[in-house]
GUDOGU-201870 format. One record per residue: residue number from 1; residue in three letters; chain; x, y, z of N, C-alpha, C in turn. Coordinates in nm, 4 decimals. Atoms other than C-alpha are relative to their C-alpha. Example, Ala and Ser with C-alpha at 12.3 -4.5 7.8 and 13.67 -1.06 7.14 Angstrom:
GUDOGU-201870
{atom 1,'ALA','A',{0.0890,-0.1190,0.0000},{1.2300,-0.4500,0.7800},{0.0900,0.1200,0.0000}}
{atom 2,'SER','A',{-0.0820,-0.1190,-0.0060},{1.3670,-0.1060,0.7140},{-0.0770,0.1090,0.0730}}
This chain:
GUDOGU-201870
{atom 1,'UNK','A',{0.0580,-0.1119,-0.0698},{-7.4058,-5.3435,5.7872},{-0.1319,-0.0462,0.0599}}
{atom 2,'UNK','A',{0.1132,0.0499,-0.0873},{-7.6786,-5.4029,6.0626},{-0.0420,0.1091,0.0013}}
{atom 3,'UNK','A',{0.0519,-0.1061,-0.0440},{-7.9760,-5.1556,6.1248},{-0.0948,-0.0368,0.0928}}
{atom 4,'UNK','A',{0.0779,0.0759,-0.0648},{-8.1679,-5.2236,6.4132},{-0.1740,0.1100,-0.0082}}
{atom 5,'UNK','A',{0.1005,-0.1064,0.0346},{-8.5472,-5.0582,6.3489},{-0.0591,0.1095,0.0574}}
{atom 6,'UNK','A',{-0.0149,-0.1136,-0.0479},{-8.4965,-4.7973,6.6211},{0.0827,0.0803,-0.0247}}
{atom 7,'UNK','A',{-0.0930,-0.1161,-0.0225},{-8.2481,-4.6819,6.4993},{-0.0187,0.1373,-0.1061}}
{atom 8,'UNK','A',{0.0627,-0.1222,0.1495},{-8.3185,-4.3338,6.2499},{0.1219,0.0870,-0.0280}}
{atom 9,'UNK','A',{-0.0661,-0.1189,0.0833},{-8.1531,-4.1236,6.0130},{0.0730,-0.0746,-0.1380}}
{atom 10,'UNK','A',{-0.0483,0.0537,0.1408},{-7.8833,-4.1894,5.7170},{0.1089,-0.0689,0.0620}}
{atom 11,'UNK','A',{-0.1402,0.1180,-0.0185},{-7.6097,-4.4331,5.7031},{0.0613,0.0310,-0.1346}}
{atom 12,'UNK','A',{-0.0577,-0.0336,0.1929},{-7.3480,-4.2597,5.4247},{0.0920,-0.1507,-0.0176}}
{atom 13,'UNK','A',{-0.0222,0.1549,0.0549},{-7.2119,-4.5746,5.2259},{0.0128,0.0783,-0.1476}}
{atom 14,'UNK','A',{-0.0152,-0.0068,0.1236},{-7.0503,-4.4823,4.9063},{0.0382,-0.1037,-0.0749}}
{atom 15,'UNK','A',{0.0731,0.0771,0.0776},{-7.1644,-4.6856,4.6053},{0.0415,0.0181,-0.1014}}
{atom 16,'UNK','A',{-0.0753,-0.0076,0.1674},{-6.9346,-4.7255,4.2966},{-0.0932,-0.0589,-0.1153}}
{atom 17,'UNK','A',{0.0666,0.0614,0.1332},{-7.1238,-4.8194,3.9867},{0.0557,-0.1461,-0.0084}}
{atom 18,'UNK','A',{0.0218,0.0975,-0.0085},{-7.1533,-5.1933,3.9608},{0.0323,-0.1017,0.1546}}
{atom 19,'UNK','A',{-0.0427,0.0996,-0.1584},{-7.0432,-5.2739,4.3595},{-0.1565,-0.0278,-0.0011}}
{atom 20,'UNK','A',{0.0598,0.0373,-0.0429},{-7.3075,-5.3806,4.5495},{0.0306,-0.0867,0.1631}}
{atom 21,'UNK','A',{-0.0682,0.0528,-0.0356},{-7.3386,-5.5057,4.8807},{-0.1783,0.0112,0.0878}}
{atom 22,'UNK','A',{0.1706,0.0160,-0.0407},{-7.6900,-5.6152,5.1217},{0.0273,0.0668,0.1958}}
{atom 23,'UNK','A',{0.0169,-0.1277,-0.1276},{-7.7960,-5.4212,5.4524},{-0.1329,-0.1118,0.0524}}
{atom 24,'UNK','A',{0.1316,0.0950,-0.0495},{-7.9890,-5.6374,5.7345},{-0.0307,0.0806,0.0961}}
{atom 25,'UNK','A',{0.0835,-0.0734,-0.0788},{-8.2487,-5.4788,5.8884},{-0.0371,-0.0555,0.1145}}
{atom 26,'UNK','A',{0.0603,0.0780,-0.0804},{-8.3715,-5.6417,6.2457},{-0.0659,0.0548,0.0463}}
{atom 27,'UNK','A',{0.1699,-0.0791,-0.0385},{-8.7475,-5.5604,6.2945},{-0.0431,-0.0509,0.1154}}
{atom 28,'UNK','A',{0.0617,0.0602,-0.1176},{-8.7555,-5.7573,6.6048},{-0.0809,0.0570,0.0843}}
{atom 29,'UNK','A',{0.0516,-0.1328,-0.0850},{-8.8173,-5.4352,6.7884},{-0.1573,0.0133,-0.0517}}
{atom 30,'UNK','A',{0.1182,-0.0265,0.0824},{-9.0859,-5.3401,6.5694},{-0.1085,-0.1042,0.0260}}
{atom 31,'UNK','A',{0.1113,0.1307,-0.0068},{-9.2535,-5.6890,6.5800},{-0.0693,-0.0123,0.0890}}
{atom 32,'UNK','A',{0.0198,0.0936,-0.1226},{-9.2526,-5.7626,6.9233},{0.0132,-0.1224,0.0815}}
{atom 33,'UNK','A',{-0.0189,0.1331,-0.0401},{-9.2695,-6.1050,7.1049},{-0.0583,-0.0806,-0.0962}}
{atom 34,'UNK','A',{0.0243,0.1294,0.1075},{-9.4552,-6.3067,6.8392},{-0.0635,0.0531,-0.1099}}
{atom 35,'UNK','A',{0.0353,0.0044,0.1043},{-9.5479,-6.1458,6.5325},{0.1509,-0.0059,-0.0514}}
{atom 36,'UNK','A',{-0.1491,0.0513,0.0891},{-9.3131,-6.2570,6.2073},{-0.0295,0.0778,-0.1295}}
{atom 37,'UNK','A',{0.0093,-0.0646,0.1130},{-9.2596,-6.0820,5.8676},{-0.1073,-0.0996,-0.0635}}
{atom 38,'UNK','A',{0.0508,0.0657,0.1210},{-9.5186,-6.2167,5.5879},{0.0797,0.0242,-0.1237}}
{atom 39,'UNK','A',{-0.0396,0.0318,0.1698},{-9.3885,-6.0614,5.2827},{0.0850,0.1745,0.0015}}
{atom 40,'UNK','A',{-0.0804,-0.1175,-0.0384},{-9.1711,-5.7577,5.2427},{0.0331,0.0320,-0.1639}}
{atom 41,'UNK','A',{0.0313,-0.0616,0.1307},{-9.2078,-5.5659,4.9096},{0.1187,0.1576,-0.0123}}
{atom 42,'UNK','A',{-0.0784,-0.0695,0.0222},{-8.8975,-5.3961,4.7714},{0.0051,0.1254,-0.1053}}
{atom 43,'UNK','A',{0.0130,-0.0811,0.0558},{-8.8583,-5.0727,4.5756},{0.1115,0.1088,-0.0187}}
{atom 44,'UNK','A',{-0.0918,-0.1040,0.0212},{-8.5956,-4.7724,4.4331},{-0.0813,0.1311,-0.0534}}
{atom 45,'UNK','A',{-0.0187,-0.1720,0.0745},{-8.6302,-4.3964,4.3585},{0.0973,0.0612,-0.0227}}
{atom 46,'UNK','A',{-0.0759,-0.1128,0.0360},{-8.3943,-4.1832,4.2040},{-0.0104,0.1767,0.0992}}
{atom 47,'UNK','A',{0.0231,-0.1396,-0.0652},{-8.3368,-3.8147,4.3387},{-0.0919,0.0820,-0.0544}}
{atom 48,'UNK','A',{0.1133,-0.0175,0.0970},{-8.5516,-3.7331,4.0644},{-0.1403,-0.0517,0.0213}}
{atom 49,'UNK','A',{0.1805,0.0798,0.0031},{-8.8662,-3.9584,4.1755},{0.0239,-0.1408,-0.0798}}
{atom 50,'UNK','A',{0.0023,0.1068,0.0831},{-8.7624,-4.2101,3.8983},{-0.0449,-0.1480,0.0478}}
{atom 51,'UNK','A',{0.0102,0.1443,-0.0541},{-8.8583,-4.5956,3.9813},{0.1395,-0.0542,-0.0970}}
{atom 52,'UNK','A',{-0.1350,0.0603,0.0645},{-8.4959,-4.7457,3.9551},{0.0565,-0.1328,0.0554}}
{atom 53,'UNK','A',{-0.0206,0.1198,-0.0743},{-8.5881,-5.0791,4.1160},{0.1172,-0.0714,-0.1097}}
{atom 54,'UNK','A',{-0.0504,0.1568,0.0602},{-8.4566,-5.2960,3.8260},{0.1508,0.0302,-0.0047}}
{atom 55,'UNK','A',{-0.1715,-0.0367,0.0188},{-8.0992,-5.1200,3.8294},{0.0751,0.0500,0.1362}}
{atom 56,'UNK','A',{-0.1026,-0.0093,-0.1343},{-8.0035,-5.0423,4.1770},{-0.0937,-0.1041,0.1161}}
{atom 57,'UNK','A',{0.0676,0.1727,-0.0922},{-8.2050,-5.3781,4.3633},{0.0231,-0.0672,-0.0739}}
{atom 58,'UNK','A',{0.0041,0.1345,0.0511},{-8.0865,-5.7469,4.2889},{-0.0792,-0.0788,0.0756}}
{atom 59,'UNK','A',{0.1498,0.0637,-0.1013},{-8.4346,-5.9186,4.3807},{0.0630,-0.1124,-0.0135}}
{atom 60,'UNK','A',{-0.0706,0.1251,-0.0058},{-8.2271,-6.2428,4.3271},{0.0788,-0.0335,0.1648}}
{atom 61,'UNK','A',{-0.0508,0.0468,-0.1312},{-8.0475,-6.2036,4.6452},{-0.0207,0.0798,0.1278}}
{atom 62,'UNK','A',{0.0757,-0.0206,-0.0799},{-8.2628,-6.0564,4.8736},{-0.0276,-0.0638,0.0858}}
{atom 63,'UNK','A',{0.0353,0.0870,-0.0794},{-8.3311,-6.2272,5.1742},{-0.0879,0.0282,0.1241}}
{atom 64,'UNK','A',{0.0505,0.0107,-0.1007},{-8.5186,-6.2732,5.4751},{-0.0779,-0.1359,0.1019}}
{atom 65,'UNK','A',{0.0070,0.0734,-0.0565},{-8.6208,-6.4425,5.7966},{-0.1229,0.0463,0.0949}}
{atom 66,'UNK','A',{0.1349,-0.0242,-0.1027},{-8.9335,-6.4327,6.0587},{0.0623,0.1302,0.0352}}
{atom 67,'UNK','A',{-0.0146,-0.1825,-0.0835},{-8.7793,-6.0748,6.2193},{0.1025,0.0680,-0.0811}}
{atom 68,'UNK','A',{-0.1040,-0.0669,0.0194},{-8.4633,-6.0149,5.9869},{0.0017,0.0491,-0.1944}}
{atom 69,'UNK','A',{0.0378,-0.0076,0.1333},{-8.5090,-5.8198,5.6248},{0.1620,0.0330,-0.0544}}
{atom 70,'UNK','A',{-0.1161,-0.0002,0.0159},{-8.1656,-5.8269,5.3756},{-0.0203,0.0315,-0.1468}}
{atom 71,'UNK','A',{0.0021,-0.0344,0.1617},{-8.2040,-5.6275,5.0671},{0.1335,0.0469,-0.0238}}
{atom 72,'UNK','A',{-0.1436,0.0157,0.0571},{-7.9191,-5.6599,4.8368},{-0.0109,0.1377,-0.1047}}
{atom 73,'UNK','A',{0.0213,-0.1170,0.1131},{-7.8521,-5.2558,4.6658},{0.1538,-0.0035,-0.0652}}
{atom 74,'UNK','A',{-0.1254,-0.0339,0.1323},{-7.6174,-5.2510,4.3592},{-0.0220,0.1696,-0.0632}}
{atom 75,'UNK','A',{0.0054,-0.1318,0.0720},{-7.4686,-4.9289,4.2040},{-0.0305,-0.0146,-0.1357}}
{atom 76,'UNK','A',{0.0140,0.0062,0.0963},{-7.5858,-4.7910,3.9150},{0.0113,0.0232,-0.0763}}
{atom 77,'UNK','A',{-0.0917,-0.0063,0.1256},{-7.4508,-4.7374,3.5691},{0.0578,0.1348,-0.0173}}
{atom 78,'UNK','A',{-0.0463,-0.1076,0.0208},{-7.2295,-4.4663,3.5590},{-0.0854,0.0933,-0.0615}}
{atom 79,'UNK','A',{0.0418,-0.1201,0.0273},{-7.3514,-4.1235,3.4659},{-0.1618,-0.0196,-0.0090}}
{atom 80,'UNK','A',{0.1277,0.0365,-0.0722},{-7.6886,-4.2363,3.6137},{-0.0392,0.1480,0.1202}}
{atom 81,'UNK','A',{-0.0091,-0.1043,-0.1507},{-7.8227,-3.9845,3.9110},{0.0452,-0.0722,0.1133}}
{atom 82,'UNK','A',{-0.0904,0.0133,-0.1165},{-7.6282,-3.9935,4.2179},{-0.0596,-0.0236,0.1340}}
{atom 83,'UNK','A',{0.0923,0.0035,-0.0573},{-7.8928,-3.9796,4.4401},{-0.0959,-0.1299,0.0121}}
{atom 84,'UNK','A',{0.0813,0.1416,-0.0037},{-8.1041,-4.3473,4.5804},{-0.0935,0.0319,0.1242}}
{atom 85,'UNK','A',{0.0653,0.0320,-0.1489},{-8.3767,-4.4002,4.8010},{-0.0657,-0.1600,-0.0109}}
{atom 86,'UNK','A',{0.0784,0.1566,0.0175},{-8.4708,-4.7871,4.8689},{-0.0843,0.0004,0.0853}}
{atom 87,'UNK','A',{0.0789,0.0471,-0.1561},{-8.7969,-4.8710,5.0551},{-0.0247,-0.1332,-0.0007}}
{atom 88,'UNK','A',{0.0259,0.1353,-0.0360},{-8.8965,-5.1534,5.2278},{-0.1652,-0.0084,0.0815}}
{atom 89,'UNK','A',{0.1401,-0.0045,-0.0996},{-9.2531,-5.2183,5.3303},{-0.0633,-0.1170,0.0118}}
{atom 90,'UNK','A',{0.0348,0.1573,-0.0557},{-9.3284,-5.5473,5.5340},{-0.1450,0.0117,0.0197}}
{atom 91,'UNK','A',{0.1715,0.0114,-0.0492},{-9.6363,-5.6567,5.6101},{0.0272,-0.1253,0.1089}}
{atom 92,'UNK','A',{-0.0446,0.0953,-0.0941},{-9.6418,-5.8846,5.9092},{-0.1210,-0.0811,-0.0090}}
{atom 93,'UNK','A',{0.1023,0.0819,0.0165},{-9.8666,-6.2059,5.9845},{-0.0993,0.0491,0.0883}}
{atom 94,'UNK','A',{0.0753,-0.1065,-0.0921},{-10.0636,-5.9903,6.2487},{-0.0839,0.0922,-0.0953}}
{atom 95,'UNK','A',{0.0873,-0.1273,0.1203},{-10.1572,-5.7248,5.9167},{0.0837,0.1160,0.0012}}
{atom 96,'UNK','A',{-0.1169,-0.0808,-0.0093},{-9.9062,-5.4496,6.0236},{0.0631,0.0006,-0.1319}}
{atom 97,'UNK','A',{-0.0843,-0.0181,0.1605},{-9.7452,-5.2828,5.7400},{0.0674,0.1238,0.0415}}
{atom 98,'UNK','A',{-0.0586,-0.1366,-0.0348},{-9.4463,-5.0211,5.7877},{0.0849,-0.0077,-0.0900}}
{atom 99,'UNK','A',{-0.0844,-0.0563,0.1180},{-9.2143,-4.8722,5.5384},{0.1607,0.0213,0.0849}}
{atom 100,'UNK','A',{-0.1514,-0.0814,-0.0480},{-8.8434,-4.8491,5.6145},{0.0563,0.0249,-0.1521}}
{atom 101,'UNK','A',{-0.1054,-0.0916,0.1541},{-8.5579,-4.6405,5.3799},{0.1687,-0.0149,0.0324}}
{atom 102,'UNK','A',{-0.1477,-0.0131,-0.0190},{-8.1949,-4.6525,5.3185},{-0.0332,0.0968,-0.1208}}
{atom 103,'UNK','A',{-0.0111,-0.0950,0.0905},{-8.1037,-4.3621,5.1427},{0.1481,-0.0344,-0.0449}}
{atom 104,'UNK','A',{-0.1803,-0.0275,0.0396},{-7.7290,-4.3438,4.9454},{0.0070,0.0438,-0.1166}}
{atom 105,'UNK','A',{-0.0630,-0.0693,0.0956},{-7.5045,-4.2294,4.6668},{0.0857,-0.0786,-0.0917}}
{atom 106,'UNK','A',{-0.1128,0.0859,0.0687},{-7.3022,-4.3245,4.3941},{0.1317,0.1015,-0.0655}}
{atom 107,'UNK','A',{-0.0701,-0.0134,-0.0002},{-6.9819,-4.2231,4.4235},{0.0814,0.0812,-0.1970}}
């Protein structure tokens, strides 16, 4: 799944308890002609508020490139809440810092 960083709203994607599968973001737009990501700082909430990084993000296979961010979201343990929000907030080598979200569900 590609999102390009104009593009807005939800992307439904149902999320069985232990799938998983990674979502690339291309911030090129965002960047411009020559700024590049620095560092890009991952995160989960529950529908609840909860912080549920360590069980629906595998920071192991996360990736990224000068314009392209690839966070890897796994479902999470059955009878868990159903409800996810992942953010993403880059910081570029320029200083720029913006927040993007995938929101989803688990099935």
């Amino acid at each position: 799944m590609t999102i390009n960083c104009k593009d807005i709203g939800v992307i439904p994607y149902n999320l069985a308890s232990g799938d998983g599968f990674q979502v690339t973001f291309d911030v090129s737009t965002w960047l411009g002609a020559t700024d590049t990501i620095a560092s890009v700082v991952y995160s989960a909430t529950d529908g609840r508020g909860t912080d549920v990084t360590a069980t629906a993000l595998d920071a192991t296979k996360h990736t990224a490139t000068p314009t392209v961010i690839k966070p890897w979201v796994k479902g999470p343990a059955a009878g868990s809440n159903k409800h996810y929000t992942v953010k993403m907030v880059i910081t570029t080598a320029a200083a720029m810092t913006k927040a993007f979200y995938i929101k989803f569900s688990v099935r």
